[in-house]
Steps between C-alpha positions, in 0.01 A plus 500: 500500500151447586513182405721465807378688756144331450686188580619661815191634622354159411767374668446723809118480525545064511782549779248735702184238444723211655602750738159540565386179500781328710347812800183360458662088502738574789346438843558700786712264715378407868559700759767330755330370796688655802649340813263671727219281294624204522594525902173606544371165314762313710379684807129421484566133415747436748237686763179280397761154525555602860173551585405171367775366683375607815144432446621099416685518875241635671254217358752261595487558804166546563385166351824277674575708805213656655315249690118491445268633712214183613182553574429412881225190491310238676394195319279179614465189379323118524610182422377175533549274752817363382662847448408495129276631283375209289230352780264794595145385529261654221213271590479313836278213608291634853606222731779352292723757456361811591746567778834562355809690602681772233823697629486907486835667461578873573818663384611796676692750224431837674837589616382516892368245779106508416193324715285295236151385554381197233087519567330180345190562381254246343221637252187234425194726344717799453519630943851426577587345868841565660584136602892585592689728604925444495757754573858507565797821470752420208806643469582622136570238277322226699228245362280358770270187367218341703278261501098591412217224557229579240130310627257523212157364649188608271495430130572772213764760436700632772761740503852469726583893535885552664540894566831620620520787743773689654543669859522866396663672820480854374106448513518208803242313273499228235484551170423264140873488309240472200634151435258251518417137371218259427422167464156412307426109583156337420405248746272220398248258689672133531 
């Protein structure tokens, strides 16, 4: 009778070993994620696709529908005597062509009816003359050209200065837009 009941607590000590060992094999399962979690997820997402939704409109618009603010402006401008810009003198001839007409433009883009004063001023040896003076009132949006008559009459660099200046009626004075143009022409002895 031993003989048999060593078998069965042989037989019971391997049953609680596997017993054992399947404890230690078996994982703990996963805990069930819960509906709350998952809204929540749902929730969050669903809130940051909105937002980006109505950050893309609000570009959108901006770029296509809001119009852009410009920058009120004067500009001037020469051209040759043809209206073009390919013939204006570099180097004259005194007494051949030393007298020559160029065309000054001003463009008005100030949103108001402004007084403009174009001074022509010729520089030889670096003390600048005022030959000219040319004004006229522009509406906004209006280009006024005119014809200048340049007279070079000594030899060596001179300088064509155009300065535009506006009628400022808060101050009842002129003042210098800060645009201004020059013309650098070397005249030579014939």
């Amino acid at each position: 009778m031993k003989n048999r009941n060593s078998g069965d607590e042989g037989r019971m000590k391997r049953n609680q070993r596997m017993n054992l060992m399947e404890k230690k094999i078996r994982r703990t399962p996963e805990p069930a994620k819960s509906d709350s979690h998952s809204s929540e997820e749902k929730t969050i997402i669903l809130t940051i696709l909105v937002a980006l939704a109505i950050m893309v409109a609000l570009l959108v618009y901006m770029v296509f529908f809001t119009p852009t603010q410009k920058e009120p402006f004067a500009s001037i401008y020469y051209l040759d005597s043809e209206k073009q810009l390919e013939n204006i003198p570099k180097t004259v001839v005194l007494g051949e062509n030393s007298t020559f007409t160029l065309w000054v433009g001003v463009e008005n883009r100030n949103d108001t009816t402004t007084e403009y004063s174009v001074q022509v001023k010729l520089d030889e040896s670096n003390s600048a003359e005022l030959t000219e003076c040319f004004n006229r009132t522009l509406v906004n949006g209006e280009t006024w050209e005119f014809p200048v008559t340049i007279n070079i009459d000594q030899p060596g660099s001179h300088t064509v200065i155009f300065e535009l200046w506006f009628f400022n009626e808060t101050k009842n004075s002129w003042d210098n837009t800060g645009s201004w143009l020059n013309l650098t022409i070397e005249a030579i002895q014939a």
